[in-house]
C-alpha positions, 0 to 999 in steps of 0.5 A: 603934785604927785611924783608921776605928774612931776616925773611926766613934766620932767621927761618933758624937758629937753636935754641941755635946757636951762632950768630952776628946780626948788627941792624940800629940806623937810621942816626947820627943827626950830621953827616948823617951817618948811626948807627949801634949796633951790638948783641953776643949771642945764639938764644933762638927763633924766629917768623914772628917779631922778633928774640929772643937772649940770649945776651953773658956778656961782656968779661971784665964782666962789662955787664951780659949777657941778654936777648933781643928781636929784631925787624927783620925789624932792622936787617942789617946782620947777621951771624954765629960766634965761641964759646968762649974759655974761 
C-alpha cells in the first residue's frame, strides 16, 4: 500500500474511534526478519504526515496512557478494534 492510499484511509477515520495500528521497526539486525510495534488507543487527529492517537494504558497499569504521533510512512495496517469492557 502506498503512503497516499494509506493517507486516504486515514482521513477516512473519524475523530476519537478506536483503532489498532501496526508500524515497521525496519529489519532485525540478527536475523533478518521484519520488526513491528503495534498502537491501541483513540484518533485525536490527522494530516498529510501523521496520524495523531491518544494511546489506551496498559491493562495491567504499568503504562499510562499517552499521546503519540505517528508517521504514515511507518504504517503497515490498521484497523478498527472494541471499547474496552472494564
Amino acid at each position: 500500500m502506498s503512503i497516499e492510499q494509506r493517507s486516504a484511509g486515514i482521513a477516512r477515520i473519524p475523530i476519537g474511534a478506536r483503532i489498532v495500528v501496526r508500524t515497521s521497526l525496519g529489519p532485525d539486525p540478527l536475523d533478518g526478519r521484519e520488526r513491528y510495534r503495534d498502537f491501541v488507543g483513540h484518533v485525536t487527529g490527522h494530516d498529510d504526515a501523521t496520524l495523531h492517537l491518544l494511546r489506551d494504558e496498559s491493562a495491567n497499569g504499568r503504562r499510562p496512557a499517552q499521546l503519540v504521533d505517528i508517521r504514515i510512512s511507518d504504517i503497515v495496517r490498521f484497523k478498527p478494534v472494541p471499547e474496552r469492557l472494564f
